[in-house]
HTML snippet that shows the backbone in 3Dmol.js (N, CA, C, O; Angstrom):
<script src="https://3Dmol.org/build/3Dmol-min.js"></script>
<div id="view" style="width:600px;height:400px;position:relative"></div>
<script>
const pdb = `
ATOM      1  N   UNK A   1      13.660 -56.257   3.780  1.00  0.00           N
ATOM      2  CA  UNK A   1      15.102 -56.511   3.845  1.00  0.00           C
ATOM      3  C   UNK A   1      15.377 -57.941   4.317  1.00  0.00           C
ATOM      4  O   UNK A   1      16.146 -58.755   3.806  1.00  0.00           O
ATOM      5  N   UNK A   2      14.650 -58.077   5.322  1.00  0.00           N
ATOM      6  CA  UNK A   2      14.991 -59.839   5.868  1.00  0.00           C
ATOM      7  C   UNK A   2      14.267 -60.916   4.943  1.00  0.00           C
ATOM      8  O   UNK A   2      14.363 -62.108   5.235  1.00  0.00           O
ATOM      9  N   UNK A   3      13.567 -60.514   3.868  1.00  0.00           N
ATOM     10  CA  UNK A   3      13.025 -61.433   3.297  1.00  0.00           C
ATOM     11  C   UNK A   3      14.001 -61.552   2.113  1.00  0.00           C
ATOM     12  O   UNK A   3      14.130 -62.672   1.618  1.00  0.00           O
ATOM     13  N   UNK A   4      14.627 -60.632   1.658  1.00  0.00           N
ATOM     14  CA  UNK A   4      15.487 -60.833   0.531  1.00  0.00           C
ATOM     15  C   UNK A   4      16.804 -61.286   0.973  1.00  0.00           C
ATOM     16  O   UNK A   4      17.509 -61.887   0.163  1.00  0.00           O
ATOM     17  N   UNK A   5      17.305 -61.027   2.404  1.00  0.00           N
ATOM     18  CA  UNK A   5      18.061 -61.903   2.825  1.00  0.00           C
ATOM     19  C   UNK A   5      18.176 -63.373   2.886  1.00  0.00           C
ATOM     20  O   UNK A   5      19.065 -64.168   2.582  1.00  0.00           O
ATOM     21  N   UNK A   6      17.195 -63.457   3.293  1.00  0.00           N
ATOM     22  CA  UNK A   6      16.534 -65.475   3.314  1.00  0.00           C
ATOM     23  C   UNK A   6      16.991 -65.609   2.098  1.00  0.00           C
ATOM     24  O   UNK A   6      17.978 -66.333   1.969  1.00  0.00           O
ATOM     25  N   UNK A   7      16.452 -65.005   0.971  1.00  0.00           N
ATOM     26  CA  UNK A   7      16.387 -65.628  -0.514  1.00  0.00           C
ATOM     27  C   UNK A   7      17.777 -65.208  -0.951  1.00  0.00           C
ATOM     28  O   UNK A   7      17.971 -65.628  -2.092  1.00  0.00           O
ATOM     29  N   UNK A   8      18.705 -64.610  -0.528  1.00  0.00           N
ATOM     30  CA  UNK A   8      19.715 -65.212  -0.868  1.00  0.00           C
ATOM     31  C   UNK A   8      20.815 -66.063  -0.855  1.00  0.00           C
ATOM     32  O   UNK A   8      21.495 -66.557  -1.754  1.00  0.00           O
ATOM     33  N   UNK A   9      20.859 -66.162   1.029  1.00  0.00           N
ATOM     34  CA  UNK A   9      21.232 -67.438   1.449  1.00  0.00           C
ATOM     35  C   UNK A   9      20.521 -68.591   0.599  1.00  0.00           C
ATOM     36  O   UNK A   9      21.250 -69.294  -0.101  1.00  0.00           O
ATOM     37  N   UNK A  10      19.524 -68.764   0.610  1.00  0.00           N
ATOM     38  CA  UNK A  10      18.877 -70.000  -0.172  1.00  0.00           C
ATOM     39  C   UNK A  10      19.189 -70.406  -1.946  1.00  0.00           C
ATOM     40  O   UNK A  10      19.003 -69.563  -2.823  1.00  0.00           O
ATOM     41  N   UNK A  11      19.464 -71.195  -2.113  1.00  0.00           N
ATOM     42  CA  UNK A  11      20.122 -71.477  -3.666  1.00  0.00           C
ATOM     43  C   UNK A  11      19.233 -71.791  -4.863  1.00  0.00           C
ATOM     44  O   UNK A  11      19.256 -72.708  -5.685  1.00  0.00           O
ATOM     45  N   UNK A  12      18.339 -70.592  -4.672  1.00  0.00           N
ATOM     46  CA  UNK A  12      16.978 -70.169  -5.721  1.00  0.00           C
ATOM     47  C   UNK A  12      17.544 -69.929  -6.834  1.00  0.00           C
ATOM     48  O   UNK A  12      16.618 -69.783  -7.632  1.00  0.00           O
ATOM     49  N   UNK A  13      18.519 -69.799  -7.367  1.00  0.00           N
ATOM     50  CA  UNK A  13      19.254 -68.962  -8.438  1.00  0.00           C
ATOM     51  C   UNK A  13      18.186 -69.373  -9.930  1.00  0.00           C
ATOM     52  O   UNK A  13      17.752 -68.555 -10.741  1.00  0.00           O
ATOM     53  N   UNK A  14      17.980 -70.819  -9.934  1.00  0.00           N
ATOM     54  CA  UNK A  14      17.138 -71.168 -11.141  1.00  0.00           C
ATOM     55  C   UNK A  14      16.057 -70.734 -11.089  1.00  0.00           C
ATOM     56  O   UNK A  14      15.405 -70.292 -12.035  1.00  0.00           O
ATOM     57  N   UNK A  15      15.696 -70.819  -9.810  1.00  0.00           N
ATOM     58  CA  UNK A  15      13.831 -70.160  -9.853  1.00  0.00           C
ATOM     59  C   UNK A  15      13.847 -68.974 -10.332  1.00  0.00           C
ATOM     60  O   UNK A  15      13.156 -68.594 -11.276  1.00  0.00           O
ATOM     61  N   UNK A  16      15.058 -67.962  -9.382  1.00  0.00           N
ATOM     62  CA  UNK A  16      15.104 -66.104  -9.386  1.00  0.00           C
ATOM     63  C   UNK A  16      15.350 -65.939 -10.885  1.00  0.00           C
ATOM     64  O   UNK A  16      15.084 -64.913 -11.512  1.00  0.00           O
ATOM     65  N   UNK A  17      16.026 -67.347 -11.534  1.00  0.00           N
ATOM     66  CA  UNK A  17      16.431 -66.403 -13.247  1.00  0.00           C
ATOM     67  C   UNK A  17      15.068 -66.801 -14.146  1.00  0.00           C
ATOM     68  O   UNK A  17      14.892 -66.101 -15.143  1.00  0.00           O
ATOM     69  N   UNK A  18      14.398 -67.529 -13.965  1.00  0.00           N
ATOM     70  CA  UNK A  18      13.087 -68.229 -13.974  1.00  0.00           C
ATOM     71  C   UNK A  18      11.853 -66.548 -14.802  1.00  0.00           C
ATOM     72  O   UNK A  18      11.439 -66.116 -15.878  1.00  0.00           O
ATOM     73  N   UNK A  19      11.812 -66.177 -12.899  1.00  0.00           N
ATOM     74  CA  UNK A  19      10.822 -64.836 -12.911  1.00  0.00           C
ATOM     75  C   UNK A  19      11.538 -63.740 -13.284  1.00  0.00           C
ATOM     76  O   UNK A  19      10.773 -62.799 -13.072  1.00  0.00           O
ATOM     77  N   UNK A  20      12.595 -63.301 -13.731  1.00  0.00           N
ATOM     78  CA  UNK A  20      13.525 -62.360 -13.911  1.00  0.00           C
ATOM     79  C   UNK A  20      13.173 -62.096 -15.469  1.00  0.00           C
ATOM     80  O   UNK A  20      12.732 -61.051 -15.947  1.00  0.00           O
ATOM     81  N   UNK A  21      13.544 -63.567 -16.289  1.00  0.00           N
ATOM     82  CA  UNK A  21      13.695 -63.066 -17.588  1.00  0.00           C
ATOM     83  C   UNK A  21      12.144 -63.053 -18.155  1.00  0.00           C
ATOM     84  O   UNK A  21      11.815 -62.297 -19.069  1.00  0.00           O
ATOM     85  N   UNK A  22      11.157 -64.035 -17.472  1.00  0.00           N
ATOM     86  CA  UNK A  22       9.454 -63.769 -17.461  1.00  0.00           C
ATOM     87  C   UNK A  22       9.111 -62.236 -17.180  1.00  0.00           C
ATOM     88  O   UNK A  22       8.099 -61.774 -17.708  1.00  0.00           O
ATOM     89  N   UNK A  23      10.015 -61.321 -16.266  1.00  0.00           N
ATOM     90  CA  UNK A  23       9.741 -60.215 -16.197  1.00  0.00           C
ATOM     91  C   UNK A  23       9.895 -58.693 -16.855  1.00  0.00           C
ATOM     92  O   UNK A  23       9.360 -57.610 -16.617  1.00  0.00           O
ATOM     93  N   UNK A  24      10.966 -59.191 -17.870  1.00  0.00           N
ATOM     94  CA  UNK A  24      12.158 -58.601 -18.451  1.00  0.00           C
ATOM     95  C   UNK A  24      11.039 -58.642 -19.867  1.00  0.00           C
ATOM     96  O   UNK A  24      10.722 -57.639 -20.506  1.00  0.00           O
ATOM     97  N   UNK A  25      10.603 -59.924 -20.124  1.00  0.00           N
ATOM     98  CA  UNK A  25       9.337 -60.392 -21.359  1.00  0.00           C
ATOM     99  C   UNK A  25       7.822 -59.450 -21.190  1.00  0.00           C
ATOM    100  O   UNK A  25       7.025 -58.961 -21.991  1.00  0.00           O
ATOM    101  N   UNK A  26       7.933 -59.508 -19.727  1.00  0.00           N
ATOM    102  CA  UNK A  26       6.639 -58.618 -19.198  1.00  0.00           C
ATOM    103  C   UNK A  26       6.706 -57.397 -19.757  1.00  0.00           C
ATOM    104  O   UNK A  26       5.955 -56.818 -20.543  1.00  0.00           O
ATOM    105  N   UNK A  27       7.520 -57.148 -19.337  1.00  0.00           N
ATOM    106  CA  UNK A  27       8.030 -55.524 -19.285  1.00  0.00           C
ATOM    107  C   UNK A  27       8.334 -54.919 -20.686  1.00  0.00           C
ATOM    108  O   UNK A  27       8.000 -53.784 -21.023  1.00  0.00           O
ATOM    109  N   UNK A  28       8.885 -55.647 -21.319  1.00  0.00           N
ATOM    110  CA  UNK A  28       8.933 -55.362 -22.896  1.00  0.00           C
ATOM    111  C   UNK A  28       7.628 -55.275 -23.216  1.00  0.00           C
ATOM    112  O   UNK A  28       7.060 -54.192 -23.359  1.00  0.00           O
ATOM    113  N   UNK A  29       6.931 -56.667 -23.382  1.00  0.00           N
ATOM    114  CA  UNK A  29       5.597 -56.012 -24.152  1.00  0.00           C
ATOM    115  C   UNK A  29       4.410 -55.187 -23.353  1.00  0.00           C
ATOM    116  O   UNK A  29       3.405 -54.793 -23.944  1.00  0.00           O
ATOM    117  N   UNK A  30       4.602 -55.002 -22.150  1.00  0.00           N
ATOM    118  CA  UNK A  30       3.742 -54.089 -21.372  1.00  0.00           C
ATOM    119  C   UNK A  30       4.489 -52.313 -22.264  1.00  0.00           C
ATOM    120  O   UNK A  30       3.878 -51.272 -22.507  1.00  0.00           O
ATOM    121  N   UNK A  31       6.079 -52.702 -22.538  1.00  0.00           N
ATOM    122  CA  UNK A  31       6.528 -50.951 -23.216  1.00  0.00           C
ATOM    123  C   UNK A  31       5.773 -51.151 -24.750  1.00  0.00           C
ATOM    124  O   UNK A  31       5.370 -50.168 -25.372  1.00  0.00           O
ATOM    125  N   UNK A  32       5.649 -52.418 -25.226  1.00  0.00           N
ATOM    126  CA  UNK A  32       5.353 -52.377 -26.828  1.00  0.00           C
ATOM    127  C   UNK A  32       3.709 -51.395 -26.620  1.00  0.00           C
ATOM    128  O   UNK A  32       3.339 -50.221 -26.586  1.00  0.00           O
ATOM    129  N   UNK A  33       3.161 -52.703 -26.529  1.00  0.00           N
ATOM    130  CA  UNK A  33       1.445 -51.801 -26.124  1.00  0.00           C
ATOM    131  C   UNK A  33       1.634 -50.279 -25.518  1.00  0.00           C
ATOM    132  O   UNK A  33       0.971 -49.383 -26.041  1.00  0.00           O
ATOM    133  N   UNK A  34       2.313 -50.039 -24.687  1.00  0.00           N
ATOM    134  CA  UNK A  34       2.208 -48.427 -24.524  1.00  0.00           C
ATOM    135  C   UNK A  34       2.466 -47.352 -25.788  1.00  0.00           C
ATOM    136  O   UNK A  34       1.795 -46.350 -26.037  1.00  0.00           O
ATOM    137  N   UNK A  35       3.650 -47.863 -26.518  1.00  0.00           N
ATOM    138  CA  UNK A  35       4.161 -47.450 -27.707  1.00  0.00           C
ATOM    139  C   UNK A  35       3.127 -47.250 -28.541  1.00  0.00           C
ATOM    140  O   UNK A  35       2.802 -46.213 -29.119  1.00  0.00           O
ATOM    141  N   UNK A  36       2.480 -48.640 -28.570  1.00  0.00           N
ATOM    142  CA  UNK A  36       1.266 -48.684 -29.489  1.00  0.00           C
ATOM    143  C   UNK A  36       0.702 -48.015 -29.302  1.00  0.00           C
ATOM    144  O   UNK A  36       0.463 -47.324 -30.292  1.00  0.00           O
ATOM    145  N   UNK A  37      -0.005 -47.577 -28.009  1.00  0.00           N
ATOM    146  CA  UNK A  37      -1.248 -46.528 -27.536  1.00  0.00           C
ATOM    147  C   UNK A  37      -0.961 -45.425 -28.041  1.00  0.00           C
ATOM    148  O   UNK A  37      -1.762 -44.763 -28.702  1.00  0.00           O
ATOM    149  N   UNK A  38       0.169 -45.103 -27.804  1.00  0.00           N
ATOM    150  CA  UNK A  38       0.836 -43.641 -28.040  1.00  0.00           C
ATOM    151  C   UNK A  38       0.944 -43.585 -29.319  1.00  0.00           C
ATOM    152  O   UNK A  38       0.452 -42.568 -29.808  1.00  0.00           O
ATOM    153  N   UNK A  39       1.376 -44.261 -29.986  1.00  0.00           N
ATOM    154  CA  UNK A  39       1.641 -44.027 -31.663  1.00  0.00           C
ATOM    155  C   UNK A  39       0.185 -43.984 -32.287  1.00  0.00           C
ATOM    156  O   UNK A  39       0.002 -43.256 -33.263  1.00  0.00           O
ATOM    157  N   UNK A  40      -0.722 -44.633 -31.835  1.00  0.00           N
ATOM    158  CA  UNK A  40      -2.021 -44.554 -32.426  1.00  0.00           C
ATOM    159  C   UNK A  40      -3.156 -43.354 -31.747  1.00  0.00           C
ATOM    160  O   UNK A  40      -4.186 -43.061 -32.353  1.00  0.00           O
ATOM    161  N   UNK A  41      -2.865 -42.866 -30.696  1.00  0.00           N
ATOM    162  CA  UNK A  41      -3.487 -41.930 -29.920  1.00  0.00           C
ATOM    163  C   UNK A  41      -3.031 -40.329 -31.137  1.00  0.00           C
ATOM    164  O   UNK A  41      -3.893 -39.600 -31.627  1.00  0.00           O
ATOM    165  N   UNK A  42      -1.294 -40.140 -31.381  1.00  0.00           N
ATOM    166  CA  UNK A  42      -0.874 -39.407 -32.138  1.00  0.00           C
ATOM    167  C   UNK A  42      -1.080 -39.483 -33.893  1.00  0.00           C
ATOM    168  O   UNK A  42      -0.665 -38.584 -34.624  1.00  0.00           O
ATOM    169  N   UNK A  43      -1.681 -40.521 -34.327  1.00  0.00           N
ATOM    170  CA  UNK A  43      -1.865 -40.817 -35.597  1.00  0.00           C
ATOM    171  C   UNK A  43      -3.732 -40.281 -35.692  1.00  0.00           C
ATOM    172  O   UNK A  43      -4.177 -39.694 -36.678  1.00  0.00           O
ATOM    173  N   UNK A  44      -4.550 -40.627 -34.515  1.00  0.00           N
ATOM    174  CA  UNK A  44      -5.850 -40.280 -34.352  1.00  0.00           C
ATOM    175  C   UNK A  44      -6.011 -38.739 -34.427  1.00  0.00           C
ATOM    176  O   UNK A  44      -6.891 -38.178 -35.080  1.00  0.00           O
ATOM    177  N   UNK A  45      -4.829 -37.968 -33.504  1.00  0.00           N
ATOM    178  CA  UNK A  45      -4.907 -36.994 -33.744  1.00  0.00           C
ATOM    179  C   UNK A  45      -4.547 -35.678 -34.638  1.00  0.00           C
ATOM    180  O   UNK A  45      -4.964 -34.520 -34.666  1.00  0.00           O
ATOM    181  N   UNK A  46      -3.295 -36.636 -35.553  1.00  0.00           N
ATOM    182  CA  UNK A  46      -3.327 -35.862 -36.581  1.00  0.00           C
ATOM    183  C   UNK A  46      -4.469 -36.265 -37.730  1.00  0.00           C
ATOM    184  O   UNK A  46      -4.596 -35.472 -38.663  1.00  0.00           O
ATOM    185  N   UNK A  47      -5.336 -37.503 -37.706  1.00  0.00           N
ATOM    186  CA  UNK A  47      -6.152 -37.283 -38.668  1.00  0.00           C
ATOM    187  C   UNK A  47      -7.510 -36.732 -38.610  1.00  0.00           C
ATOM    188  O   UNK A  47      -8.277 -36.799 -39.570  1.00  0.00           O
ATOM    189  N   UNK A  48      -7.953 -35.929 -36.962  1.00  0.00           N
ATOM    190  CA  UNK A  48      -8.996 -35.386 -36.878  1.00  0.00           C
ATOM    191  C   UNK A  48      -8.250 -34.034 -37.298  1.00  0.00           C
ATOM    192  O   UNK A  48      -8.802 -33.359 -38.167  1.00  0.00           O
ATOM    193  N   UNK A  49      -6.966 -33.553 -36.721  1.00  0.00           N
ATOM    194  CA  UNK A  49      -6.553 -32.451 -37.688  1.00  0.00           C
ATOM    195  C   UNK A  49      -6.450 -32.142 -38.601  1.00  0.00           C
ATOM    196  O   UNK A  49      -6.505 -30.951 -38.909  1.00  0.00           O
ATOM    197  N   UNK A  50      -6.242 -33.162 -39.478  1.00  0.00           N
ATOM    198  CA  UNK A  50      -6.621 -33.313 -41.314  1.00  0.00           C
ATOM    199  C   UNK A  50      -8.277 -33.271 -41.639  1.00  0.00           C
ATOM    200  O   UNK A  50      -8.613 -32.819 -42.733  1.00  0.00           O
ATOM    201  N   UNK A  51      -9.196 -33.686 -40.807  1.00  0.00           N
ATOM    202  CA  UNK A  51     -10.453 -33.765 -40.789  1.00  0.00           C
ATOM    203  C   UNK A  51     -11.200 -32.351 -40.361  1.00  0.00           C
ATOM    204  O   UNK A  51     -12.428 -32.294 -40.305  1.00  0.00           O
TER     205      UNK A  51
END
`;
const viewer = $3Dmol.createViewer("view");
viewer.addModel(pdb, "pdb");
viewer.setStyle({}, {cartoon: {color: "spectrum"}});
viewer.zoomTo();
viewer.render();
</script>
């Protein structure tokens, strides 16, 4: 709590939007690759079921 206090008194605003939208980028393709896993984990398993 007192550390996020400091940082907002302090006039970081460029840095904080900086790691925000780097995180926002993170976070998207950390969901793409999961998607991926999942869509290909479910495609593996319907073709050992066809197999």
């Amino acid at each position: 709590m007192s550390i996020d206090n400091t940082l907002k008194h302090r006039p970081y605003t460029l840095i904080q939007i900086k790691p925000s939208t780097a995180n926002i980028i993170y976070i998207v393709f950390l969901e793409v690759i999961h998607i991926n896993i999942i869509w290909r984990r479910a495609q593996f398993k319907e073709e050992s079921i066809q197999n």
